[in-house]
C-alpha positions as a printed NumPy array, in Angstrom:
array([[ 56.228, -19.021, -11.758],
       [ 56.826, -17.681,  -8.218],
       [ 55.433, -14.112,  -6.932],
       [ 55.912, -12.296,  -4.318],
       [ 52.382, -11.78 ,  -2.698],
       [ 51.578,  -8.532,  -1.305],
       [ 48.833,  -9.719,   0.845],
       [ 52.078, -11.781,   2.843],
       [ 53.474,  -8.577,   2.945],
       [ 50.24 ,  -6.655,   4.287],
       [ 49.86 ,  -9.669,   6.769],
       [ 52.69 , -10.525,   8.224],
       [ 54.94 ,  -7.037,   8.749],
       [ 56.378,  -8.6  ,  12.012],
       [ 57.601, -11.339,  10.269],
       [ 60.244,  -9.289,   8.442],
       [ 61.139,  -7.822,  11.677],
       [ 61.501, -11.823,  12.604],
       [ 64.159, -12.03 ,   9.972],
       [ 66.474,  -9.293,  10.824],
       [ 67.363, -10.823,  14.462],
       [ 70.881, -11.231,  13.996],
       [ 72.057, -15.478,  13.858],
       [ 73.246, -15.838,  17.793],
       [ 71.268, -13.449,  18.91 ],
       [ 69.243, -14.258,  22.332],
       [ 65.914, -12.908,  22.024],
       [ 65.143, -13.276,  26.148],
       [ 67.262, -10.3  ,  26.017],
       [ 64.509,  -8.558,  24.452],
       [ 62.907,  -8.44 ,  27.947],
       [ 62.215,  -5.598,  30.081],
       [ 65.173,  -5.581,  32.874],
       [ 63.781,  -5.713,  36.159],
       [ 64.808,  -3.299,  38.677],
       [ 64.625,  -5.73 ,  41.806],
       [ 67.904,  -4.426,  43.866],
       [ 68.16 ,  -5.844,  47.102],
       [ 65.686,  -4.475,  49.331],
       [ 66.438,  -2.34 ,  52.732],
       [ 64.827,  -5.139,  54.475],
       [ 63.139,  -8.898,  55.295],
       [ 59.237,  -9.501,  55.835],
       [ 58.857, -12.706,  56.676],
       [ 55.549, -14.631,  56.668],
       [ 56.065, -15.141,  60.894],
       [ 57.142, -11.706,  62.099],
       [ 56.019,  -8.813,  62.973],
       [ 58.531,  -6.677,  64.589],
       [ 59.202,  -5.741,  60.752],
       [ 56.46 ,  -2.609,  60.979],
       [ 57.391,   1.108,  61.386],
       [ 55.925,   4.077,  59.932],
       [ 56.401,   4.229,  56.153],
       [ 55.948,   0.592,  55.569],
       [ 52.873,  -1.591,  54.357],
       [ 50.422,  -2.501,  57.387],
       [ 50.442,  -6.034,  58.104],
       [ 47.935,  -8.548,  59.386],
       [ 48.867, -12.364,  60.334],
       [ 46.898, -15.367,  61.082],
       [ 47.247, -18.542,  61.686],
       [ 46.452, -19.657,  58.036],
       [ 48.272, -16.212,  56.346],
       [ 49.975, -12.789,  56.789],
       [ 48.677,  -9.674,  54.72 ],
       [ 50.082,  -6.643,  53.706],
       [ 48.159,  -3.394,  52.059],
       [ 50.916,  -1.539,  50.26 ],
       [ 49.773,   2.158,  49.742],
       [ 53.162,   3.643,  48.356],
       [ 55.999,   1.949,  46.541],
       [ 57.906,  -0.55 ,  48.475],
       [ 60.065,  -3.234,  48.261],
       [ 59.498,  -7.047,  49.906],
       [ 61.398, -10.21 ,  50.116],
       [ 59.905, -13.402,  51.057],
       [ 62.295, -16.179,  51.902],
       [ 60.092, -19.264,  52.223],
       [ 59.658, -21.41 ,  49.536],
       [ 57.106, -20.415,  47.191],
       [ 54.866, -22.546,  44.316],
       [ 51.895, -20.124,  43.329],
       [ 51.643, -16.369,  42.164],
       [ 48.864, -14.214,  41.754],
       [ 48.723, -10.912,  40.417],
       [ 45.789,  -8.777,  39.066],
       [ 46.36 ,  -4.753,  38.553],
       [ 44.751,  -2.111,  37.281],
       [ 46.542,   0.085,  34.515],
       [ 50.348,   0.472,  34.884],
       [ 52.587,  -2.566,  34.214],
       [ 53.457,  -5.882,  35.627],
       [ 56.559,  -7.617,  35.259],
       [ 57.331, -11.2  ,  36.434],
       [ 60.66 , -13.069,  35.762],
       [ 62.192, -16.411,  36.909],
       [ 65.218, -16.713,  38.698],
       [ 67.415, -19.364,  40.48 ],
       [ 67.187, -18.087,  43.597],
       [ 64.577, -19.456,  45.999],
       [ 63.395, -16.296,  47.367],
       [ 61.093, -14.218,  46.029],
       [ 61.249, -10.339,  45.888],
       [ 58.357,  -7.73 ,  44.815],
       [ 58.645,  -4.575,  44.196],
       [ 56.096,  -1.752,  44.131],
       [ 57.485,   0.827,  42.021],
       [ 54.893,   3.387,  41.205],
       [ 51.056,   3.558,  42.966],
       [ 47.931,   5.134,  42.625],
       [ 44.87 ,   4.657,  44.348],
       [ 43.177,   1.977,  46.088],
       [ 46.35 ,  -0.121,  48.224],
       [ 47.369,  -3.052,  46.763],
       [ 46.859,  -6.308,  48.95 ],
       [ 50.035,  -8.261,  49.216],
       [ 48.643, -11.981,  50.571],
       [ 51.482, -14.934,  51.429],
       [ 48.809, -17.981,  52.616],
       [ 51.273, -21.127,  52.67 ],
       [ 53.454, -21.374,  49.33 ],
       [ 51.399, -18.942,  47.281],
       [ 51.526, -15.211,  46.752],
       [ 49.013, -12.933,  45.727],
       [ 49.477,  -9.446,  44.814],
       [ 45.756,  -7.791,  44.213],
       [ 42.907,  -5.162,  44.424],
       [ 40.433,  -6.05 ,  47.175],
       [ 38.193,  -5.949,  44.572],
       [ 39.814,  -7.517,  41.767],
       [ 38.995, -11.246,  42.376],
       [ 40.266, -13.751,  39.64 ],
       [ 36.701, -15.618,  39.17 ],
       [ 34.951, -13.804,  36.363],
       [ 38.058, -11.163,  36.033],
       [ 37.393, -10.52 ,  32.385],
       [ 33.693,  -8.991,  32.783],
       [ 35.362,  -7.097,  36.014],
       [ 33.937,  -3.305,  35.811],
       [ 35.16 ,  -0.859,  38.603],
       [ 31.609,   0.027,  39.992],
       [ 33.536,   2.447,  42.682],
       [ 35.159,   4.599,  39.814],
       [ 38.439,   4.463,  41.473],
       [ 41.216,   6.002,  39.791],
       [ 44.051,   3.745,  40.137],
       [ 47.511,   2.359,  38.708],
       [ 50.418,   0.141,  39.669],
       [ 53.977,  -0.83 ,  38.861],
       [ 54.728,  -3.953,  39.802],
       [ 57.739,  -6.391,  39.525],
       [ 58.086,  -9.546,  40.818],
       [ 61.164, -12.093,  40.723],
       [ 60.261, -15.89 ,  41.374],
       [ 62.048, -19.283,  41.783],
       [ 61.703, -20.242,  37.887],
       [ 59.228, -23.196,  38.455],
       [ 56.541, -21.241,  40.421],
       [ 53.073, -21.15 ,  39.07 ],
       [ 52.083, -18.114,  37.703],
       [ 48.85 , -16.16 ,  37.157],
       [ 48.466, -12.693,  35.862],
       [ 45.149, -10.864,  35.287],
       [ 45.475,  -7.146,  33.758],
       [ 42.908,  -4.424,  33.137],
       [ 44.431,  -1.929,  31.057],
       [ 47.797,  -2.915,  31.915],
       [ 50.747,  -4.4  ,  29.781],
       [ 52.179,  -7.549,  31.399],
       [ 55.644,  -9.124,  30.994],
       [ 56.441, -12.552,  31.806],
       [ 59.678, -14.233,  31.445],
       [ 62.299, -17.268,  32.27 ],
       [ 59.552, -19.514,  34.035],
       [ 59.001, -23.292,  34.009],
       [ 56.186, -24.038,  35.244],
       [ 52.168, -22.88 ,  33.991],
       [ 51.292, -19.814,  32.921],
       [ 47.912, -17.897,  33.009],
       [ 47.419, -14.723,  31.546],
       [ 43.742, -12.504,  31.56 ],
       [ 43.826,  -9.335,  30.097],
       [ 40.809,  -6.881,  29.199],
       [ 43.176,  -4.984,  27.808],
       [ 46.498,  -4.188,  27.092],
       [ 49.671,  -6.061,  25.495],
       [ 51.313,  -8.95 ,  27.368],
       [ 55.082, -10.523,  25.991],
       [ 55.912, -13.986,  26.936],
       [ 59.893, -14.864,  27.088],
       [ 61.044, -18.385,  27.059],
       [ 58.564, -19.874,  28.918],
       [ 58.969, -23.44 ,  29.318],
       [ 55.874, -24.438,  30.839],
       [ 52.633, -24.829,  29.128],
       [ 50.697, -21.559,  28.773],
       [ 47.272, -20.05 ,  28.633],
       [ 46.333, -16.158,  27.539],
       [ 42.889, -14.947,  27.675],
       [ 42.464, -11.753,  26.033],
       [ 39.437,  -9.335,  25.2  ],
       [ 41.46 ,  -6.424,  23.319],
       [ 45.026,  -7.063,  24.524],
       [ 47.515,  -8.677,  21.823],
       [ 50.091, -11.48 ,  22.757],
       [ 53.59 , -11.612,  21.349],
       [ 54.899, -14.964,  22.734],
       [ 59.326, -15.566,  22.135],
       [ 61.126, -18.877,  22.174],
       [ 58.165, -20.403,  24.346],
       [ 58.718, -23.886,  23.969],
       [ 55.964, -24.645,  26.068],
       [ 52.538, -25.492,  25.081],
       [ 50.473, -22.256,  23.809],
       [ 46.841, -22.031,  24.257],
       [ 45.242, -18.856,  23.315],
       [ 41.668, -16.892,  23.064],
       [ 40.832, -13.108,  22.138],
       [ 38.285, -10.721,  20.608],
       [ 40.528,  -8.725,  18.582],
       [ 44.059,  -8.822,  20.229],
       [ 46.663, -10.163,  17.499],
       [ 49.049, -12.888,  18.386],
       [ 52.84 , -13.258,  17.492],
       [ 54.881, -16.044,  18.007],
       [ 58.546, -15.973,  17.127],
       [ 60.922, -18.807,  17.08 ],
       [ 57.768, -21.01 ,  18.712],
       [ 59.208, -24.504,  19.717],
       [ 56.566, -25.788,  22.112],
       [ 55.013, -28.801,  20.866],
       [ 51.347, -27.212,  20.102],
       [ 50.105, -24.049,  19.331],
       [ 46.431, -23.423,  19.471],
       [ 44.651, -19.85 ,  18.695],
       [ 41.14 , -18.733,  18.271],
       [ 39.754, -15.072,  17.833],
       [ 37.186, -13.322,  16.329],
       [ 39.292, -10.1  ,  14.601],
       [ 42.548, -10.591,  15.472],
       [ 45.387, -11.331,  13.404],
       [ 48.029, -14.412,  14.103],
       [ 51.53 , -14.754,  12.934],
       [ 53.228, -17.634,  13.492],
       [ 57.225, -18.226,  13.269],
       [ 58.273, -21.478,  14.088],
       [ 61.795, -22.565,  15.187],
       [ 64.307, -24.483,  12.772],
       [ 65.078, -26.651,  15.799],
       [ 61.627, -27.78 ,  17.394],
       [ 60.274, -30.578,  17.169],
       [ 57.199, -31.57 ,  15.285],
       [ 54.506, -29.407,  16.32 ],
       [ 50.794, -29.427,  16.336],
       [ 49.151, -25.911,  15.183],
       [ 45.779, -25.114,  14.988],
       [ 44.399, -21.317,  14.309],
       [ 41.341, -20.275,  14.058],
       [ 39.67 , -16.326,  13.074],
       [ 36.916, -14.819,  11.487],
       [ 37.973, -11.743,   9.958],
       [ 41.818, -11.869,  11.268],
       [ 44.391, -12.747,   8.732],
       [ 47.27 , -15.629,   9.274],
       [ 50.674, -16.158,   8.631],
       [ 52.774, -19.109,   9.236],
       [ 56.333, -19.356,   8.916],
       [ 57.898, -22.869,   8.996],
       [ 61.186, -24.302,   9.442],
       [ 63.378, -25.894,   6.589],
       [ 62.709, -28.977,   6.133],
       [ 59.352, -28.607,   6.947],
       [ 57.391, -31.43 ,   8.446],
       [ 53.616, -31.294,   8.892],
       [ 50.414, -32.06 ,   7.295],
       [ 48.85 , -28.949,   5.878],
       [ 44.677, -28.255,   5.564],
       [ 44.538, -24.387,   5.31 ],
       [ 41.779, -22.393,   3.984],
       [ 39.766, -19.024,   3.981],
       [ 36.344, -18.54 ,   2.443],
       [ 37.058, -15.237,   0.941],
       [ 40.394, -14.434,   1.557],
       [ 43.617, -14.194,  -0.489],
       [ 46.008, -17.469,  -0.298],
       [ 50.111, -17.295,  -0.665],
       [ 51.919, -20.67 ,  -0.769],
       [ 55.923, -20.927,  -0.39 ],
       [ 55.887, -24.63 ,  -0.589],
       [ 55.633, -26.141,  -4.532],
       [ 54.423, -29.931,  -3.068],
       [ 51.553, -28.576,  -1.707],
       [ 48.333, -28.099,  -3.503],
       [ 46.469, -24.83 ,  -3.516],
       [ 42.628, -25.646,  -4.696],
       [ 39.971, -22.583,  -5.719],
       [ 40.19 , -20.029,  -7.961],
       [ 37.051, -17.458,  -6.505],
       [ 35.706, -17.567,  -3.249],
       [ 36.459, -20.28 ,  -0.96 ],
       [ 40.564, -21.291,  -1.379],
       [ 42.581, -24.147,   0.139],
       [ 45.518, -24.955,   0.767],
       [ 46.607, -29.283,   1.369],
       [ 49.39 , -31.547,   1.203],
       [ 52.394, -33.202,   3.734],
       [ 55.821, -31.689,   4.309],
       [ 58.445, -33.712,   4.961],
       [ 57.375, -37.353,   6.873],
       [ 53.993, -35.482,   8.312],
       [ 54.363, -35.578,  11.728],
       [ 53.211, -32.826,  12.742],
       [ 49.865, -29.987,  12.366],
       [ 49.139, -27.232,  10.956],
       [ 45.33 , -26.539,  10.624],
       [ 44.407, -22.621,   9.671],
       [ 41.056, -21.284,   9.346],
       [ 40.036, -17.766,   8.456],
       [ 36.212, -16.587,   7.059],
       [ 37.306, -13.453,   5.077],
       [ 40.976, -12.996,   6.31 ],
       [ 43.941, -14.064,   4.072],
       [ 46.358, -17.584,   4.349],
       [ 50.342, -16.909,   4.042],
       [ 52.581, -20.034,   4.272],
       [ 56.176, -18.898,   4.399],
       [ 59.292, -20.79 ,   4.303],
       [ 62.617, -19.76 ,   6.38 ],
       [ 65.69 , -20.4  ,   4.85 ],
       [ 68.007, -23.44 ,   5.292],
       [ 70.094, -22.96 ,   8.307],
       [ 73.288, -22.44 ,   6.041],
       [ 71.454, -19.499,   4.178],
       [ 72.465, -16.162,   4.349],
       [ 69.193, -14.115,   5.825],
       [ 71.152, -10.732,   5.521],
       [ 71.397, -11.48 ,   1.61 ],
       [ 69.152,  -9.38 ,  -1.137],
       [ 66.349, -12.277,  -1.433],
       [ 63.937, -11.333,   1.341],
       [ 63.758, -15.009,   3.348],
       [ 59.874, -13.967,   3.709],
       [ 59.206, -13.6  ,  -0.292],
       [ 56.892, -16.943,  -0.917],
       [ 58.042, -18.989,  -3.356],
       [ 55.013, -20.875,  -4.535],
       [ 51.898, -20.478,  -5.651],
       [ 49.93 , -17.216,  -4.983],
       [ 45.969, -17.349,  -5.55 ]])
Protein backbone atom coordinates (compact mmCIF):
# COMPACT_ATOMS: atom_id res chain seq x y z
CA UNK A 1 0.00 0.00 0.00
CA UNK A 2 1.47 3.38 -1.07
CA UNK A 3 2.01 6.46 1.49
CA UNK A 4 2.79 9.57 1.16
CA UNK A 5 6.04 10.10 3.28
CA UNK A 6 6.37 13.17 5.19
CA UNK A 7 10.03 12.99 5.54
CA UNK A 8 9.89 13.55 1.25
CA UNK A 9 7.91 16.30 2.11
CA UNK A 10 10.30 17.76 4.96
CA UNK A 11 13.23 17.04 2.46
CA UNK A 12 12.59 18.03 -0.62
CA UNK A 13 10.22 21.48 -0.36
CA UNK A 14 11.95 22.76 -3.61
CA UNK A 15 10.93 19.95 -5.37
CA UNK A 16 7.25 20.94 -5.28
CA UNK A 17 8.27 24.29 -6.35
CA UNK A 18 10.02 22.04 -9.33
CA UNK A 19 6.58 20.87 -10.25
CA UNK A 20 4.65 23.99 -10.61
CA UNK A 21 6.98 25.40 -13.60
CA UNK A 22 4.46 25.67 -16.12
CA UNK A 23 5.04 22.76 -19.38
CA UNK A 24 6.96 25.29 -22.02
CA UNK A 25 8.20 27.26 -19.68
CA UNK A 26 12.08 28.34 -20.13
CA UNK A 27 13.64 28.31 -16.88
CA UNK A 28 17.00 30.47 -18.22
CA UNK A 29 14.47 33.09 -17.90
CA UNK A 30 14.68 32.69 -14.32
CA UNK A 31 18.01 34.60 -14.54
CA UNK A 32 18.90 37.87 -13.25
CA UNK A 33 18.75 40.38 -16.45
CA UNK A 34 21.89 42.03 -16.88
CA UNK A 35 22.02 45.65 -17.20
CA UNK A 36 25.05 45.81 -19.76
CA UNK A 37 23.76 48.88 -22.13
CA UNK A 38 26.20 49.96 -24.45
CA UNK A 39 28.85 51.77 -22.82
CA UNK A 40 29.85 55.67 -23.47
CA UNK A 41 33.04 54.33 -24.69
CA UNK A 42 36.01 51.69 -26.04
CA UNK A 43 39.19 50.62 -23.88
CA UNK A 44 41.10 48.72 -25.84
CA UNK A 45 43.97 46.49 -24.65
CA UNK A 46 46.58 48.92 -27.02
CA UNK A 47 45.47 52.47 -26.24
CA UNK A 48 45.80 54.86 -24.11
CA UNK A 49 44.44 58.07 -25.27
CA UNK A 50 41.15 56.49 -23.64
CA UNK A 51 42.05 58.25 -19.97
CA UNK A 52 40.41 61.46 -18.60
CA UNK A 53 39.41 62.35 -15.24
CA UNK A 54 36.55 60.18 -13.96
CA UNK A 55 37.73 57.03 -15.54
CA UNK A 56 39.74 53.91 -14.18
CA UNK A 57 43.69 54.56 -14.22
CA UNK A 58 45.37 52.43 -16.60
CA UNK A 59 48.76 50.79 -16.84
CA UNK A 60 50.07 48.82 -20.11
CA UNK A 61 52.92 46.62 -20.80
CA UNK A 62 54.18 44.76 -23.15
CA UNK A 63 52.69 41.43 -21.77
CA UNK A 64 49.18 43.33 -20.34
CA UNK A 65 47.15 46.54 -19.71
CA UNK A 66 45.58 47.18 -16.13
CA UNK A 67 42.92 49.11 -14.92
CA UNK A 68 42.01 49.96 -11.00
CA UNK A 69 38.34 50.86 -11.12
CA UNK A 70 37.48 52.96 -7.93
CA UNK A 71 33.79 54.00 -8.88
CA UNK A 72 31.28 52.31 -11.13
CA UNK A 73 32.14 52.18 -14.71
CA UNK A 74 31.48 50.61 -17.72
CA UNK A 75 34.26 48.72 -20.22
CA UNK A 76 34.22 47.01 -23.50
CA UNK A 77 36.94 44.90 -24.71
CA UNK A 78 36.86 43.99 -28.35
CA UNK A 79 39.61 41.39 -28.75
CA UNK A 80 38.87 38.01 -28.62
CA UNK A 81 38.69 36.62 -25.30
CA UNK A 82 39.03 32.68 -23.81
CA UNK A 83 39.53 33.09 -19.91
CA UNK A 84 37.64 35.04 -17.06
CA UNK A 85 38.49 35.67 -13.68
CA UNK A 86 36.56 37.21 -11.10
CA UNK A 87 36.90 37.19 -7.24
CA UNK A 88 34.79 39.95 -5.07
CA UNK A 89 34.12 40.68 -1.88
CA UNK A 90 30.34 40.98 -0.72
CA UNK A 91 27.90 42.43 -3.31
CA UNK A 92 27.01 40.34 -6.40
CA UNK A 93 28.50 39.02 -9.52
CA UNK A 94 26.79 38.28 -12.57
CA UNK A 95 28.28 36.59 -15.69
CA UNK A 96 26.25 35.62 -18.85
CA UNK A 97 27.14 34.28 -22.35
CA UNK A 98 26.39 35.94 -25.37
CA UNK A 99 27.01 35.67 -29.19
CA UNK A 100 28.77 38.53 -29.54
CA UNK A 101 32.57 38.41 -29.49
CA UNK A 102 33.17 41.30 -27.36
CA UNK A 103 33.12 41.40 -23.98
CA UNK A 104 31.58 44.19 -21.76
CA UNK A 105 31.91 44.71 -17.76
CA UNK A 106 30.22 46.70 -15.86
CA UNK A 107 30.91 48.09 -12.39
CA UNK A 108 27.70 48.98 -11.00
CA UNK A 109 28.02 49.70 -7.35
CA UNK A 110 31.68 50.00 -5.27
CA UNK A 111 33.01 50.16 -2.01
CA UNK A 112 36.35 50.15 -0.85
CA UNK A 113 39.56 48.88 -1.94
CA UNK A 114 39.56 49.48 -6.26
CA UNK A 115 38.93 46.66 -8.10
CA UNK A 116 41.84 45.54 -10.54
CA UNK A 117 40.56 45.06 -14.02
CA UNK A 118 43.67 42.85 -15.78
CA UNK A 119 43.35 41.94 -19.85
CA UNK A 120 46.97 39.80 -20.25
CA UNK A 121 46.44 38.14 -23.84
CA UNK A 122 42.87 36.37 -24.17
CA UNK A 123 42.06 36.35 -20.47
CA UNK A 124 40.34 38.77 -18.15
CA UNK A 125 40.56 39.17 -14.64
CA UNK A 126 38.44 41.26 -12.55
CA UNK A 127 39.97 41.17 -8.72
CA UNK A 128 41.11 42.53 -5.27
CA UNK A 129 44.88 43.01 -5.17
CA UNK A 130 44.63 40.88 -2.49
CA UNK A 131 42.24 38.35 -3.41
CA UNK A 132 44.47 35.81 -5.27
CA UNK A 133 42.69 32.55 -6.52
CA UNK A 134 45.41 30.01 -4.93
CA UNK A 135 44.11 29.12 -1.50
CA UNK A 136 40.90 31.61 -2.00
CA UNK A 137 38.72 29.60 0.32
CA UNK A 138 40.93 30.06 3.65
CA UNK A 139 41.29 33.91 2.29
CA UNK A 140 40.80 36.21 5.60
CA UNK A 141 40.97 40.07 5.05
CA UNK A 142 43.96 40.72 7.49
CA UNK A 143 43.60 44.68 6.47
CA UNK A 144 39.89 44.84 7.76
CA UNK A 145 38.83 46.60 4.71
CA UNK A 146 35.34 47.34 4.35
CA UNK A 147 34.44 46.61 0.90
CA UNK A 148 31.67 45.54 -1.76
CA UNK A 149 31.12 45.24 -5.49
CA UNK A 150 28.54 44.90 -8.23
CA UNK A 151 29.74 43.39 -10.97
CA UNK A 152 28.38 42.18 -14.40
CA UNK A 153 30.09 40.77 -17.02
CA UNK A 154 28.84 39.61 -20.64
CA UNK A 155 31.19 37.02 -22.50
CA UNK A 156 31.43 35.23 -25.91
CA UNK A 157 29.43 31.97 -24.65
CA UNK A 158 32.48 29.56 -24.88
CA UNK A 159 34.90 31.58 -22.65
CA UNK A 160 36.30 29.93 -19.61
CA UNK A 161 35.01 31.04 -16.58
CA UNK A 162 36.14 31.33 -12.95
CA UNK A 163 34.35 32.95 -10.12
CA UNK A 164 35.56 33.10 -6.49
CA UNK A 165 33.05 34.94 -3.91
CA UNK A 166 33.42 35.90 -0.27
CA UNK A 167 30.17 36.78 0.97
CA UNK A 168 28.83 37.44 -2.31
CA UNK A 169 25.96 35.72 -4.39
CA UNK A 170 27.15 34.80 -7.90
CA UNK A 171 25.11 34.24 -11.09
CA UNK A 172 26.29 32.45 -13.99
CA UNK A 173 24.47 31.78 -17.09
CA UNK A 174 24.31 30.73 -21.05
CA UNK A 175 28.08 29.53 -21.16
CA UNK A 176 29.74 26.61 -22.98
CA UNK A 177 32.69 26.16 -21.94
CA UNK A 178 34.16 25.22 -17.94
CA UNK A 179 32.98 26.57 -15.09
CA UNK A 180 34.64 27.19 -11.63
CA UNK A 181 32.91 28.46 -8.83
CA UNK A 182 34.61 29.19 -4.96
CA UNK A 183 32.50 30.60 -2.56
CA UNK A 184 33.08 31.09 1.36
CA UNK A 185 29.93 32.18 1.37
CA UNK A 186 26.96 33.12 -0.20
CA UNK A 187 24.43 31.52 -2.87
CA UNK A 188 25.56 31.00 -6.48
CA UNK A 189 22.68 29.90 -9.49
CA UNK A 190 23.94 28.17 -12.49
CA UNK A 191 21.68 28.61 -15.85
CA UNK A 192 22.10 26.30 -18.72
CA UNK A 193 25.50 25.77 -18.60
CA UNK A 194 26.72 23.52 -21.14
CA UNK A 195 30.14 22.99 -20.18
CA UNK A 196 31.32 20.82 -17.44
CA UNK A 197 31.25 22.51 -14.02
CA UNK A 198 32.93 22.68 -10.68
CA UNK A 199 31.50 24.60 -7.29
CA UNK A 200 33.47 24.73 -4.22
CA UNK A 201 31.57 25.92 -1.38
CA UNK A 202 32.22 26.41 2.50
CA UNK A 203 28.62 27.85 3.55
CA UNK A 204 27.25 29.02 0.19
CA UNK A 205 24.36 26.74 -1.41
CA UNK A 206 24.22 25.92 -5.24
CA UNK A 207 21.00 25.79 -7.20
CA UNK A 208 22.19 24.54 -10.65
CA UNK A 209 19.04 24.81 -13.86
CA UNK A 210 19.00 22.86 -17.08
CA UNK A 211 22.94 22.39 -16.78
CA UNK A 212 23.53 19.73 -19.06
CA UNK A 213 27.01 19.83 -18.43
CA UNK A 214 28.95 17.74 -16.13
CA UNK A 215 28.38 18.79 -12.26
CA UNK A 216 31.02 18.34 -9.77
CA UNK A 217 30.38 19.68 -6.40
CA UNK A 218 31.93 20.07 -2.64
CA UNK A 219 30.57 22.05 0.54
CA UNK A 220 30.44 22.20 4.35
CA UNK A 221 26.92 22.93 4.77
CA UNK A 222 25.67 24.77 1.57
CA UNK A 223 22.60 22.70 0.06
CA UNK A 224 22.53 21.86 -3.57
CA UNK A 225 19.53 21.95 -6.08
CA UNK A 226 19.46 20.74 -9.36
CA UNK A 227 16.41 21.14 -11.53
CA UNK A 228 15.76 19.62 -14.84
CA UNK A 229 19.71 18.27 -14.58
CA UNK A 230 20.61 16.70 -18.05
CA UNK A 231 24.40 16.63 -17.92
CA UNK A 232 25.66 13.25 -18.10
CA UNK A 233 27.06 13.02 -14.29
CA UNK A 234 26.29 14.54 -11.25
CA UNK A 235 28.63 14.18 -8.36
CA UNK A 236 28.07 15.87 -4.70
CA UNK A 237 29.76 15.55 -1.41
CA UNK A 238 29.13 17.61 1.89
CA UNK A 239 29.26 17.30 5.32
CA UNK A 240 25.60 19.09 6.44
CA UNK A 241 24.17 20.08 3.52
CA UNK A 242 21.16 18.93 1.93
CA UNK A 243 20.92 17.77 -2.01
CA UNK A 244 17.92 17.64 -4.20
CA UNK A 245 18.15 16.31 -7.30
CA UNK A 246 15.53 16.72 -10.36
CA UNK A 247 16.49 15.11 -13.34
CA UNK A 248 15.23 15.88 -16.89
CA UNK A 249 12.62 13.57 -18.80
CA UNK A 250 14.85 14.09 -21.84
CA UNK A 251 18.60 13.43 -20.73
CA UNK A 252 20.32 10.90 -21.33
CA UNK A 253 21.48 8.22 -19.00
CA UNK A 254 23.22 9.80 -16.26
CA UNK A 255 25.72 8.88 -13.67
CA UNK A 256 24.84 10.31 -9.99
CA UNK A 257 26.70 9.94 -7.08
CA UNK A 258 25.86 11.95 -3.61
CA UNK A 259 27.38 11.80 -0.75
CA UNK A 260 26.49 13.65 3.14
CA UNK A 261 26.77 13.07 6.59
CA UNK A 262 24.00 14.61 8.28
CA UNK A 263 22.33 16.30 4.98
CA UNK A 264 19.24 14.68 3.69
CA UNK A 265 18.67 13.63 -0.24
CA UNK A 266 16.15 13.67 -2.68
CA UNK A 267 16.16 12.41 -6.13
CA UNK A 268 13.65 12.91 -8.64
CA UNK A 269 13.87 10.77 -11.83
CA UNK A 270 12.46 10.81 -15.16
CA UNK A 271 9.66 8.38 -16.47
CA UNK A 272 10.87 5.67 -17.63
CA UNK A 273 13.53 5.63 -15.39
CA UNK A 274 16.80 4.03 -16.28
CA UNK A 275 19.57 3.48 -13.73
CA UNK A 276 20.93 1.11 -11.29
CA UNK A 277 19.97 2.11 -7.80
CA UNK A 278 22.32 1.39 -4.34
CA UNK A 279 20.91 4.02 -1.87
CA UNK A 280 21.19 3.96 1.78
CA UNK A 281 21.37 5.93 5.17
CA UNK A 282 22.49 4.46 8.47
CA UNK A 283 19.88 6.10 10.52
CA UNK A 284 17.78 7.91 8.40
CA UNK A 285 14.19 7.58 7.11
CA UNK A 286 13.85 5.89 3.44
CA UNK A 287 10.80 6.80 0.81
CA UNK A 288 10.69 4.71 -2.40
CA UNK A 289 8.34 5.75 -5.51
CA UNK A 290 9.51 2.90 -7.58
CA UNK A 291 7.61 -0.77 -6.69
CA UNK A 292 10.69 -2.92 -8.66
CA UNK A 293 13.04 -1.77 -6.40
CA UNK A 294 13.85 -3.35 -3.14
CA UNK A 295 13.96 -1.43 0.09
CA UNK A 296 16.03 -3.72 2.78
CA UNK A 297 16.08 -2.79 6.86
CA UNK A 298 13.58 -2.28 9.11
CA UNK A 299 15.75 -0.25 12.23
CA UNK A 300 18.83 1.40 11.79
CA UNK A 301 20.77 1.06 8.75
CA UNK A 302 18.10 1.06 5.45
CA UNK A 303 18.73 0.43 1.74
CA UNK A 304 17.46 0.96 -1.05
CA UNK A 305 18.62 -1.55 -4.60
CA UNK A 306 17.43 -2.63 -7.81
CA UNK A 307 17.66 -1.49 -11.91
CA UNK A 308 15.22 0.82 -13.66
CA UNK A 309 14.59 0.40 -16.95
CA UNK A 310 17.82 -1.31 -19.11
CA UNK A 311 20.39 0.14 -16.22
CA UNK A 312 22.42 2.33 -17.92
CA UNK A 313 22.91 4.70 -15.91
CA UNK A 314 23.92 5.72 -11.74
CA UNK A 315 22.53 6.66 -9.05
CA UNK A 316 24.62 6.02 -5.84
CA UNK A 317 23.26 8.05 -2.50
CA UNK A 318 24.82 8.00 0.76
CA UNK A 319 23.70 9.76 3.90
CA UNK A 320 24.94 8.79 7.84
CA UNK A 321 21.82 10.10 9.72
CA UNK A 322 20.02 12.12 6.91
CA UNK A 323 16.93 10.65 5.12
CA UNK A 324 16.71 8.84 1.24
CA UNK A 325 13.61 10.12 -1.03
CA UNK A 326 13.34 8.54 -4.53
CA UNK A 327 10.63 10.34 -6.43
CA UNK A 328 9.13 9.66 -9.69
CA UNK A 329 7.92 12.55 -12.25
CA UNK A 330 5.07 11.87 -14.16
CA UNK A 331 4.86 10.49 -17.75
CA UNK A 332 5.29 13.28 -20.16
CA UNK A 333 1.48 13.01 -21.17
CA UNK A 334 0.46 13.52 -17.40
CA UNK A 335 -1.25 16.33 -16.22
CA UNK A 336 1.20 17.95 -13.33
CA UNK A 337 -1.48 20.72 -12.59
CA UNK A 338 -3.96 17.75 -11.62
CA UNK A 339 -4.99 16.99 -7.70
CA UNK A 340 -2.31 13.99 -7.31
CA UNK A 341 0.81 15.85 -6.19
CA UNK A 342 3.52 14.39 -9.04
CA UNK A 343 5.99 14.42 -5.85
CA UNK A 344 3.68 11.98 -3.55
CA UNK A 345 5.97 8.57 -3.63
CA UNK A 346 4.30 5.80 -4.65
CA UNK A 347 6.21 2.93 -3.16
CA UNK A 348 7.42 1.74 -0.29
CA UNK A 349 8.05 4.07 2.73
CA UNK A 350 10.37 2.63 5.66
Amino acid sequence: MSRSCPHARAVCPAIAAIGARRPGEDVRARAPALDITPPRYIVLASRRDMLRRGRPREVSTMAETTWEVAEPQKLTFDDPLTTLNVRVVNGTVNVVGTDEGSARLEVSEIEGPPLVVTRDGSTLTIAYEDLPWQGFLKWLDRKGHRRSAVVSVAVPAATSVEVGVVGAGAVVSGIRGTTVVRGVSGDTTLVGLSGAVRADTVTGNLEAQSVTGDLRYNSVSGDLTVIDGAGAGVKADSVSGDMVIDLDTAGRPTDIRLTTVSGEIAVRLPHPADARVDANTASGAISNAFDTLRVSGQWGAKRITGTLGAGNGTLKATTVSGSIALLRRPPAEEDPYGETPVDAPSGKVV
